[in-house]
Backbone as CSV, one residue per row, in Angstrom:
resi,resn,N_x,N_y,N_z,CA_x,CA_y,CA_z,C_x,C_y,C_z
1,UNK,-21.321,85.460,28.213,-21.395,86.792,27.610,-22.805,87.048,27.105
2,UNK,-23.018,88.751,27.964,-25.102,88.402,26.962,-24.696,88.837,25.592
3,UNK,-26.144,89.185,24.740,-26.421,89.738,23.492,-25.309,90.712,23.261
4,UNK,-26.156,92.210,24.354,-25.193,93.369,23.997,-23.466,93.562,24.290
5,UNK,-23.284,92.579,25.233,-21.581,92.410,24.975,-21.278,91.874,23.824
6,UNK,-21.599,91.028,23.079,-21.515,89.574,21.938,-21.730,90.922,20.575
7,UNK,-22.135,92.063,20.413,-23.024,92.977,19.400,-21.626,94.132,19.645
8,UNK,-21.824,94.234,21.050,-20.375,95.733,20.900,-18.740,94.596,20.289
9,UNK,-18.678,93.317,20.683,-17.488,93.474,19.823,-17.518,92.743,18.958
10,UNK,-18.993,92.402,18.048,-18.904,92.181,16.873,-18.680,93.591,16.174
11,UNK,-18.790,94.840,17.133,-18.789,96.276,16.068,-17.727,96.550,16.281
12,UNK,-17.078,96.389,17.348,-15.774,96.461,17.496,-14.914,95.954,16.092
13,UNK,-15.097,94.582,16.116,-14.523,93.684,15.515,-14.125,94.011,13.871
14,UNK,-15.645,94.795,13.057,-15.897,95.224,12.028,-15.199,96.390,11.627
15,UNK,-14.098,97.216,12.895,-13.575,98.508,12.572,-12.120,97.863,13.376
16,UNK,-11.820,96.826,13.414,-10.385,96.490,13.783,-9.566,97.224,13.049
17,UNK,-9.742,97.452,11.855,-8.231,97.511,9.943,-8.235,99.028,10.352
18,UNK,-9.330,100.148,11.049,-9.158,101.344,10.739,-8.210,101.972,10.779
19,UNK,-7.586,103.192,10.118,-6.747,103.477,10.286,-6.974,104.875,10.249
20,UNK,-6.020,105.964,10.912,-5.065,106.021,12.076,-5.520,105.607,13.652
21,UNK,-4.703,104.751,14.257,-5.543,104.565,15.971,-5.991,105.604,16.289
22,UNK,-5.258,106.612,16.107,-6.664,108.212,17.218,-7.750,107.601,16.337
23,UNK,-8.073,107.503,15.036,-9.717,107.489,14.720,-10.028,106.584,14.906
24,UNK,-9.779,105.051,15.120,-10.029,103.402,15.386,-10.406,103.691,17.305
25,UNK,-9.766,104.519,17.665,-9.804,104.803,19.460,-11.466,105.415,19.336
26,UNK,-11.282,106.660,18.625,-12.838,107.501,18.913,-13.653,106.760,18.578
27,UNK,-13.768,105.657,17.201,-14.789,104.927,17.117,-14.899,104.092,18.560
28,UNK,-14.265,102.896,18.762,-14.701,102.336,19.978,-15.128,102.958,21.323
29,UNK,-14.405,103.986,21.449,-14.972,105.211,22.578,-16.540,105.157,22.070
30,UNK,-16.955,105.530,20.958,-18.425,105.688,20.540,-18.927,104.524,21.221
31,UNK,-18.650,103.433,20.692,-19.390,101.933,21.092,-19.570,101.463,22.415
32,UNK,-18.073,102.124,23.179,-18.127,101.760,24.494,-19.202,101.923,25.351
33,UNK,-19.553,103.658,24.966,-20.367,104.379,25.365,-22.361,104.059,24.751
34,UNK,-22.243,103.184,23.758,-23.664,103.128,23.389,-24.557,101.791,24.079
35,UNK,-25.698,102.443,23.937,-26.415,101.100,23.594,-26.616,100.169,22.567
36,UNK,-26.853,98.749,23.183,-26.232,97.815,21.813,-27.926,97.676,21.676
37,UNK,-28.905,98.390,21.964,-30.572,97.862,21.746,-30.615,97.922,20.588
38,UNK,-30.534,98.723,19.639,-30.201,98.040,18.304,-29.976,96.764,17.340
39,UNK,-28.687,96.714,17.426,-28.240,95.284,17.608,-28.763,94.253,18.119
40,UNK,-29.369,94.372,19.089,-29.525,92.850,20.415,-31.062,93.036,19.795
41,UNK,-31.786,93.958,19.393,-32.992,93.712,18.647,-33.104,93.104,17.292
42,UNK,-32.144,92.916,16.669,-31.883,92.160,15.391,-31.675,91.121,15.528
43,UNK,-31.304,90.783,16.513,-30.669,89.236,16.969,-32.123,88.521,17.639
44,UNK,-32.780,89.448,18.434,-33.496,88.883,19.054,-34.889,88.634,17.853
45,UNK,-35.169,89.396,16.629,-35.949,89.217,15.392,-35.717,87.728,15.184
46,UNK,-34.365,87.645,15.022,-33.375,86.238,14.015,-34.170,85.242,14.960
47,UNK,-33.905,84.927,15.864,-34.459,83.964,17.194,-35.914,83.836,17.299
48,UNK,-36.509,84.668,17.265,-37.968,84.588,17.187,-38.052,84.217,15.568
49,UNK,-38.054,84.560,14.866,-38.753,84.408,13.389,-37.947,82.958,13.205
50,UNK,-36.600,82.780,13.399,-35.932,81.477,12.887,-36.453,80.315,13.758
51,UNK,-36.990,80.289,14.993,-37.743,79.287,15.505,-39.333,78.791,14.938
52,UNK,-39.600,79.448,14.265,-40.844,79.731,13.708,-40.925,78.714,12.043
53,UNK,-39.618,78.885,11.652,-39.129,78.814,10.362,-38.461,76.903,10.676
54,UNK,-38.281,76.560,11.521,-37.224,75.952,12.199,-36.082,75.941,11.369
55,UNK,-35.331,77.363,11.850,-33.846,77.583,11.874,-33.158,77.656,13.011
56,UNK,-32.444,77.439,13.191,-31.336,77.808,14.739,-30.241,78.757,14.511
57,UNK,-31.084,79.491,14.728,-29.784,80.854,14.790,-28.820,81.201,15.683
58,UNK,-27.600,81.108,15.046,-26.293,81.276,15.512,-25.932,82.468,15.826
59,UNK,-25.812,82.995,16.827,-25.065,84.489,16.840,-23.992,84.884,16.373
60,UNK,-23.061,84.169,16.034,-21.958,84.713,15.292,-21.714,84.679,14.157
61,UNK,-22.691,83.667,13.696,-23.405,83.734,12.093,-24.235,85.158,12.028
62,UNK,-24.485,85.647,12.698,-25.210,87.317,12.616,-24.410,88.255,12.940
63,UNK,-23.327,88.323,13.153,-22.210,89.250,13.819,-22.194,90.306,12.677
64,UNK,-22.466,89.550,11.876,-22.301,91.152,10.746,-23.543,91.970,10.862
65,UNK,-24.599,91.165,10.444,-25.760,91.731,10.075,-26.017,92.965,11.692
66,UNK,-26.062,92.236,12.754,-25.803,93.251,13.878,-25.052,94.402,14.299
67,UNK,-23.654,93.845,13.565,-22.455,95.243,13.475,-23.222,96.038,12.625
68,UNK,-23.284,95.622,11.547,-23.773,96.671,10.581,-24.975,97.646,10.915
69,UNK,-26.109,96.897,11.702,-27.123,97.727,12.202,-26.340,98.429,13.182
70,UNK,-25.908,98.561,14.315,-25.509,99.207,15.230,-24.589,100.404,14.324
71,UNK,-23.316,99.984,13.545,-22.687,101.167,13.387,-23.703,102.101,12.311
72,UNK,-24.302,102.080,11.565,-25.058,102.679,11.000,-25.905,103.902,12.096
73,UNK,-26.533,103.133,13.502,-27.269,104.153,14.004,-26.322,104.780,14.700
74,UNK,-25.198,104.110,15.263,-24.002,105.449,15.721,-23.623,106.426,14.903
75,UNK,-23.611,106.195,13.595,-22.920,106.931,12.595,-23.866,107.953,12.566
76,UNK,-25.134,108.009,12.232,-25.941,108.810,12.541,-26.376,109.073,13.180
77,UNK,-26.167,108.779,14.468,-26.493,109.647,15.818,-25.716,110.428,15.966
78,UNK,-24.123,110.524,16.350,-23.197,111.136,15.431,-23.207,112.435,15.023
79,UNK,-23.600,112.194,13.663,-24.124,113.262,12.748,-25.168,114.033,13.317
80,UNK,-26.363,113.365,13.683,-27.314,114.187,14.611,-27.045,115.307,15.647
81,UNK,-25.919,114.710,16.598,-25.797,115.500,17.391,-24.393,116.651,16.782
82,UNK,-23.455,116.484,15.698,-22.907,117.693,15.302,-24.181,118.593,14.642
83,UNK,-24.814,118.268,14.078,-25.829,118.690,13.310,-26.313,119.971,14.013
84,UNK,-26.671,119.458,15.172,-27.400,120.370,15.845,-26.248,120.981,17.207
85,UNK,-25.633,120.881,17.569,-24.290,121.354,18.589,-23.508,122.338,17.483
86,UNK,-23.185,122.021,16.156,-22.111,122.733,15.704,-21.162,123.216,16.101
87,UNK,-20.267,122.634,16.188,-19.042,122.788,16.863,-18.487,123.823,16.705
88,UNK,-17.647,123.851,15.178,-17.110,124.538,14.629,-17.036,126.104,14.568
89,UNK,-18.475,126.650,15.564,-19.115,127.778,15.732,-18.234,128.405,16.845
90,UNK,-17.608,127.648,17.764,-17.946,127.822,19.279,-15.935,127.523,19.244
91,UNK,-15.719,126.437,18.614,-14.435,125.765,18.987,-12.988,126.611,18.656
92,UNK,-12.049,126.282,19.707,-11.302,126.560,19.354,-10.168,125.676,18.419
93,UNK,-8.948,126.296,18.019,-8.377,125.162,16.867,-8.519,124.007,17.677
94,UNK,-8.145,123.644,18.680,-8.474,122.182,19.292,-9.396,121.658,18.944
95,UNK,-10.382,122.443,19.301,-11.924,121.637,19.165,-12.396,121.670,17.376
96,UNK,-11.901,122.324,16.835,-11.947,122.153,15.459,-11.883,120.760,15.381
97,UNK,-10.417,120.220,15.668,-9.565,119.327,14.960,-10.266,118.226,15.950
98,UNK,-11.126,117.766,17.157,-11.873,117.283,17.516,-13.628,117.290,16.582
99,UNK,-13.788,118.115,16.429,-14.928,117.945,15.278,-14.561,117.516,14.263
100,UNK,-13.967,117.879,13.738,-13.110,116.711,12.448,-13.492,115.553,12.694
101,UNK,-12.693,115.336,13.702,-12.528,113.957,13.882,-13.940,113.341,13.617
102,UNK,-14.595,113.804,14.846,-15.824,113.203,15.015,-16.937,112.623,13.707
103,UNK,-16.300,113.794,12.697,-17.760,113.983,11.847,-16.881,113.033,10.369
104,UNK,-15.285,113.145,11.220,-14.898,111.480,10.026,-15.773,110.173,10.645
105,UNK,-15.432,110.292,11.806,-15.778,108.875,12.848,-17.314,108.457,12.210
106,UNK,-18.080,109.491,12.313,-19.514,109.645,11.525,-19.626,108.885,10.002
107,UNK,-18.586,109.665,9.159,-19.147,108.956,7.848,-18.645,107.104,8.286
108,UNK,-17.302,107.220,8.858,-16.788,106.215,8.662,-17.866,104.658,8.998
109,UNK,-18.438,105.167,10.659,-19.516,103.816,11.385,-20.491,103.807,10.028
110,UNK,-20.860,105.036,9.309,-21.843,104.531,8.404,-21.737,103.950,6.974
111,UNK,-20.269,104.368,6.423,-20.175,103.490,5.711,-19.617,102.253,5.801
112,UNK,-18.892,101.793,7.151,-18.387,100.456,7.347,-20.028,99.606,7.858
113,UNK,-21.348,100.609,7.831,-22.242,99.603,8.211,-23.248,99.225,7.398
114,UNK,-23.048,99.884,6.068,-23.144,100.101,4.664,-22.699,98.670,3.968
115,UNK,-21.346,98.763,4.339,-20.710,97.712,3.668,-21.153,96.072,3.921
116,UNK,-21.324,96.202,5.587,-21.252,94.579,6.363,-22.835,94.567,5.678
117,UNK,-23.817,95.481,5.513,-24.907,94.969,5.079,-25.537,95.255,3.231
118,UNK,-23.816,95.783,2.986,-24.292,95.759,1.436,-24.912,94.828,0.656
119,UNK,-24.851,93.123,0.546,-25.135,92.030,0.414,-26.672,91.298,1.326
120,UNK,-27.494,91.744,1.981,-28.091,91.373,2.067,-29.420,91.943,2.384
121,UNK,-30.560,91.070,2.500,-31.676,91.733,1.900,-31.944,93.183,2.880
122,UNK,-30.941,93.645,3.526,-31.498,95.196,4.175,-30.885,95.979,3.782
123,UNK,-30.031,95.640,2.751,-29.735,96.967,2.206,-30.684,97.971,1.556
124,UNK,-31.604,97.421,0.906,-32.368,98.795,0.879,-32.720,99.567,1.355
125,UNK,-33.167,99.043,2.690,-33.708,99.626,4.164,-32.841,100.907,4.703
126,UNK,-31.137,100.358,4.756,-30.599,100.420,4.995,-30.423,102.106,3.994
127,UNK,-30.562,102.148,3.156,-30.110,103.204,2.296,-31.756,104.150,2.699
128,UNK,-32.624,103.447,2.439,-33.725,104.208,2.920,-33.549,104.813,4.497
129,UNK,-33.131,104.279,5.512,-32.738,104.797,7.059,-32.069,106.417,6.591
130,UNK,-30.876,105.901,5.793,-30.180,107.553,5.592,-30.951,108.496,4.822
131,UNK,-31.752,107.956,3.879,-32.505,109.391,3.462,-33.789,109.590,4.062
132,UNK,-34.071,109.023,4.651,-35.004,109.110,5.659,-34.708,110.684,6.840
133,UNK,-33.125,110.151,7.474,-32.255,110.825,8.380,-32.525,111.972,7.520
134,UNK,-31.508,112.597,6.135,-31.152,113.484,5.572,-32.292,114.304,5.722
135,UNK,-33.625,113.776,4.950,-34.729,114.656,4.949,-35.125,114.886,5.886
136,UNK,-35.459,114.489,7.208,-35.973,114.967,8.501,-35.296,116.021,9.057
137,UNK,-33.787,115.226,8.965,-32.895,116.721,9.871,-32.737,118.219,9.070
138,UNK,-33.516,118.179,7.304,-33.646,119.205,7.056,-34.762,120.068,7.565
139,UNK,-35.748,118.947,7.317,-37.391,119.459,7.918,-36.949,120.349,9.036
140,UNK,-36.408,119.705,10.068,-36.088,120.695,11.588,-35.693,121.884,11.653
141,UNK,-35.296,121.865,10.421,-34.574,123.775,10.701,-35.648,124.464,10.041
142,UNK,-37.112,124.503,9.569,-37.696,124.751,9.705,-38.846,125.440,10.730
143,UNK,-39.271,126.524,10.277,-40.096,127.133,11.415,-41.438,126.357,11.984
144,UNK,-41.099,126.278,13.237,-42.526,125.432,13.984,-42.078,124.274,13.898
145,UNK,-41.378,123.818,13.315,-41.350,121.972,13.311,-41.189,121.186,14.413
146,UNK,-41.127,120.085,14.404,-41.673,119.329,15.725,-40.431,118.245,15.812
147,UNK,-39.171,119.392,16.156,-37.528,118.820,16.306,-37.365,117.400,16.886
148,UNK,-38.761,117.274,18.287,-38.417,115.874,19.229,-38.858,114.843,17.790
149,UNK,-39.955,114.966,17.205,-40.206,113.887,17.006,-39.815,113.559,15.402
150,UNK,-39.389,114.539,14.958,-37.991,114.720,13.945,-37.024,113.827,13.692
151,UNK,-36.220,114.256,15.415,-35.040,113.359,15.626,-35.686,112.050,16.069
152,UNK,-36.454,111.488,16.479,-37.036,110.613,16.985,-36.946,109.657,15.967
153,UNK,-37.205,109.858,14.198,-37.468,108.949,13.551,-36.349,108.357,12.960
154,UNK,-35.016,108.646,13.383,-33.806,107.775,13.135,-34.004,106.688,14.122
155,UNK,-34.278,106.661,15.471,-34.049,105.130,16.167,-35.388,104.585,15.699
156,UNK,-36.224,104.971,15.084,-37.588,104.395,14.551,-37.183,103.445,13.354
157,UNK,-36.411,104.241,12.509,-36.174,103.297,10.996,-34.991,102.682,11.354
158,UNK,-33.739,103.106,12.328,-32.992,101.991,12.678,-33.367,100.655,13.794
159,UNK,-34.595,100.758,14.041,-34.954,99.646,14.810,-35.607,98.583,13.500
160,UNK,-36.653,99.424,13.088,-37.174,98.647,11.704,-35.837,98.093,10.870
161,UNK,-34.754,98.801,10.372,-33.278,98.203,9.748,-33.472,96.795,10.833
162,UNK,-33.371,96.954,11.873,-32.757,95.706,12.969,-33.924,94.766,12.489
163,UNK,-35.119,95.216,12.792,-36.047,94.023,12.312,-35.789,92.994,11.249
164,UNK,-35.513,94.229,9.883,-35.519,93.686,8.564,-34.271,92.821,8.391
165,UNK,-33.346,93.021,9.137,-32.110,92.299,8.943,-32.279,91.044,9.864
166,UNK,-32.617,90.859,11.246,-32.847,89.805,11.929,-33.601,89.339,10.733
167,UNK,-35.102,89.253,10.458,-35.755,88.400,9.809,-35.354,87.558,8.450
168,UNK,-35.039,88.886,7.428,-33.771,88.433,6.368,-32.710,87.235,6.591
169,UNK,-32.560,87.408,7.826,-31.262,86.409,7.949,-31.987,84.940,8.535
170,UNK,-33.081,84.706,8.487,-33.858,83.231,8.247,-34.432,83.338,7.537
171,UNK,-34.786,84.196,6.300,-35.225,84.061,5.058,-36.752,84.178,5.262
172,UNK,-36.846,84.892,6.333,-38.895,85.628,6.760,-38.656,87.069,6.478
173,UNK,-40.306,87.027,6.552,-40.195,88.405,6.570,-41.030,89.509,7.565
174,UNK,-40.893,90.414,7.628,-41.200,91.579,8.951,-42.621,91.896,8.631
175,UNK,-43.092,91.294,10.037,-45.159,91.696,9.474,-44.817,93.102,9.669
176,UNK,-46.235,93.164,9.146,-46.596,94.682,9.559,-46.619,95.306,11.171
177,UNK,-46.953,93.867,11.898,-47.088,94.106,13.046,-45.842,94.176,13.980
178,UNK,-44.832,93.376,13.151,-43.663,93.101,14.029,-42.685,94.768,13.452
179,UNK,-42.973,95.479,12.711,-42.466,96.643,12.428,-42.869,97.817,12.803
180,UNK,-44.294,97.517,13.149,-45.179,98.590,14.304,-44.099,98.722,15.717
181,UNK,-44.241,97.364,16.373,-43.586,97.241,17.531,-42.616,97.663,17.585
182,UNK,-41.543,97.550,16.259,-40.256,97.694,16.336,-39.867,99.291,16.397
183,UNK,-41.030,100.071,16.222,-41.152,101.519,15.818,-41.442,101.973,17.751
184,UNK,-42.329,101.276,17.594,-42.618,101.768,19.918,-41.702,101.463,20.331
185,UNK,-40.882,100.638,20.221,-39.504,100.279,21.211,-38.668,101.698,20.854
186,UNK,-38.422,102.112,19.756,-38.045,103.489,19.374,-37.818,104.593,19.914
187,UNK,-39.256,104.629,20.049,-39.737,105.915,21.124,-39.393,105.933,22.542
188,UNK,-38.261,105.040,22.913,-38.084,104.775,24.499,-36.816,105.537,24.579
189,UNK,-36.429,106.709,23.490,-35.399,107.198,23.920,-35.542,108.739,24.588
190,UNK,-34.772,108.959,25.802,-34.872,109.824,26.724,-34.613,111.727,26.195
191,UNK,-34.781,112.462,27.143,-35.142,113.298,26.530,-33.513,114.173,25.981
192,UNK,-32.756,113.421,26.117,-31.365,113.779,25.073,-31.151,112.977,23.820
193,UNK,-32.124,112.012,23.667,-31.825,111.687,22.166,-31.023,110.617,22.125
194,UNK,-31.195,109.938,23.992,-30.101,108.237,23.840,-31.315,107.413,24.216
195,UNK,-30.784,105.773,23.608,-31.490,105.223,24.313,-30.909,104.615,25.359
196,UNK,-32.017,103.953,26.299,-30.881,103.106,27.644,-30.581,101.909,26.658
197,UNK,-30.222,101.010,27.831,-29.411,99.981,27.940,-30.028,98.843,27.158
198,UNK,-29.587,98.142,26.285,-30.682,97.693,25.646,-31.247,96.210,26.716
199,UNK,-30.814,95.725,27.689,-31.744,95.046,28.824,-32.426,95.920,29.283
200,UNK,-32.866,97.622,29.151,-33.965,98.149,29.531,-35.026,98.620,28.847
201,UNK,-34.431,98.585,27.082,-35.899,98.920,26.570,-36.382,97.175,25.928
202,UNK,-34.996,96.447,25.787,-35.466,94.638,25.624,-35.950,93.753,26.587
203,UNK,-36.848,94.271,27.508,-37.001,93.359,28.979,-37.883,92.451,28.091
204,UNK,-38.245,91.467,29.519,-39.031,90.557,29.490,-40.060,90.484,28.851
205,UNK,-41.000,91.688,29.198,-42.078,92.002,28.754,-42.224,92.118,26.889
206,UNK,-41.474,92.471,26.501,-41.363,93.132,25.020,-40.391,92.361,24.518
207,UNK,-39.818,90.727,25.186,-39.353,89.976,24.240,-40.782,89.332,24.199
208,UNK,-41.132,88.654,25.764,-42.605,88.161,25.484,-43.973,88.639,24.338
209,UNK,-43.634,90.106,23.899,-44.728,90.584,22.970,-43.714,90.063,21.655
210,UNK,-42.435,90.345,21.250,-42.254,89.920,20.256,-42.092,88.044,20.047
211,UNK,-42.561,87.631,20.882,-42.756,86.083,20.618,-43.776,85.760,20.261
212,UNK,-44.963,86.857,20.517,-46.815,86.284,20.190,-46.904,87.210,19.081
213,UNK,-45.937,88.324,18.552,-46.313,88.469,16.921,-45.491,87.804,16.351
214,UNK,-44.718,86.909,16.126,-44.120,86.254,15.629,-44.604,84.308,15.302
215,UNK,-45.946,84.599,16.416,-46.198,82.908,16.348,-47.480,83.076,15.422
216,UNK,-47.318,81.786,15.013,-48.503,80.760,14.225,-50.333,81.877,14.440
217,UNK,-50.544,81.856,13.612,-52.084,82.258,13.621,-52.806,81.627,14.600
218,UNK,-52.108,80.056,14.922,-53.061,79.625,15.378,-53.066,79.054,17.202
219,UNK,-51.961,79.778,17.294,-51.229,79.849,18.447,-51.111,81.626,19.146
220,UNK,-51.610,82.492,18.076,-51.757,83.799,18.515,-53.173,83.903,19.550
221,UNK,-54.205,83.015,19.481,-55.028,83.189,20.243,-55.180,82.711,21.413
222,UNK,-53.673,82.077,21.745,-53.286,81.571,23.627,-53.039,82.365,23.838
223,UNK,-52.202,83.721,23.212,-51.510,84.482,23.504,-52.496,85.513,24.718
224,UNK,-51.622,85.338,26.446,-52.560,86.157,27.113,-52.762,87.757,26.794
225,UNK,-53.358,88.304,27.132,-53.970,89.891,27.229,-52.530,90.330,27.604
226,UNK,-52.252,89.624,28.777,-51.276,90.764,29.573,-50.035,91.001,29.232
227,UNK,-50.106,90.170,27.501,-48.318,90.906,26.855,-48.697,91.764,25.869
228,UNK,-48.844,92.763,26.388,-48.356,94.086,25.258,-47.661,94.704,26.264
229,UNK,-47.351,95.768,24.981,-45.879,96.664,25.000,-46.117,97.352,26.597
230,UNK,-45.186,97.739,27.361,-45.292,98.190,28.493,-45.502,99.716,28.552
């Protein structure tokens, strides 16, 4: 099983108790449908920084810290896209009672991802991601504002969340540089506001760059030319 299978049903896993099944169904419908790059970028932080540290990081010893990043950026992606679709405008009672739903499904991924990371050191982050969200998506309804890169800065601070929580969980911490990067991987989302697959914005190339900001000072200067970001 890779990363992003091992990440969708640790999020799975974290919304088993929900209750009523129609809303426990729409959540996993959400997950089915996402990318786990999120997630599989937190894991892949833990692995790089905990080799460094010499820790051996367990993936299912991170199952939370990963659920929790992932449902957090569903929850507010979510929200993003009622935000700006507004349903309620357009719908009929059906689709009402389908927006409902949705915009429960919304609080719910974010506060069940609230919770799995209430306890550890990203929760602040974590609370900073949402007001981060809140204030931007007000900025946008503003005249002239610059909506792409608006919405853009939720997978920016939920990639940085993924950083801060991978690293947290071997007891390092997120250079400056490894939170730069974590911000360009960000920007790889397409022009609807998803990202791909997370084996397409986590390739080779950009685990290889996050292995040479993550090494020794004194081992950064083997590091060839030809790994940066793609």
């Amino acid at each position: 099983m890779d990363d992003a299978a091992r990440a969708r049903d640790a999020a799975r896993e974290a919304l088993a108790d929900i209750e009523p099944p129609r809303l426990r169904d729409a959540l996993y419908d959400r997950l089915d449908d996402a990318s786990m790059a999120p997630a599989v970028f937190s894991l892949l932080c833990a692995r790089a920084l905990g080799r460094q540290v010499g820790v051996d990081v367990e993936t299912d010893a991170l199952s939370e810290r990963v659920a929790g990043v992932q449902l957090i950026y569903e929850g507010l992606r979510l929200t993003r896209t009622l935000a700006h679709d507004e349903p309620w405008k357009t719908a009929d009672e059906e689709g009402d009672i389908d927006a409902d739903l949705d915009m429960l499904a919304a609080s719910v991924l974010v506060s069940r991802g609230f919770y799995l990371l209430a306890r550890t050191d990203a929760a602040d982050h974590a609370v900073e991601t949402v007001r981060v969200f809140g204030r931007n998506q007000t900025r946008r309804r503003q005249a002239g504002a610059d909506t792409a890169a608006l919405d853009r800065t939720l997978e920016e601070s939920v990639f940085v969340l993924a950083c801060i929580a991978g690293a947290t969980a071997v007891d390092a911490e997120a250079s400056p540089a490894l939170v730069d990067h974590a911000e360009t991987l960000a920007r790889r989302v397409d022009g609807d506001g998803r990202l791909p697959p997370a084996a397409a914005v986590l390739d080779e190339t950009t685990v290889d760059r996050l292995a040479a900001l993550v090494a020794p000072e004194d081992e950064c200067d083997r590091v060839p030319s030809s790994a940066t970001d793609p």
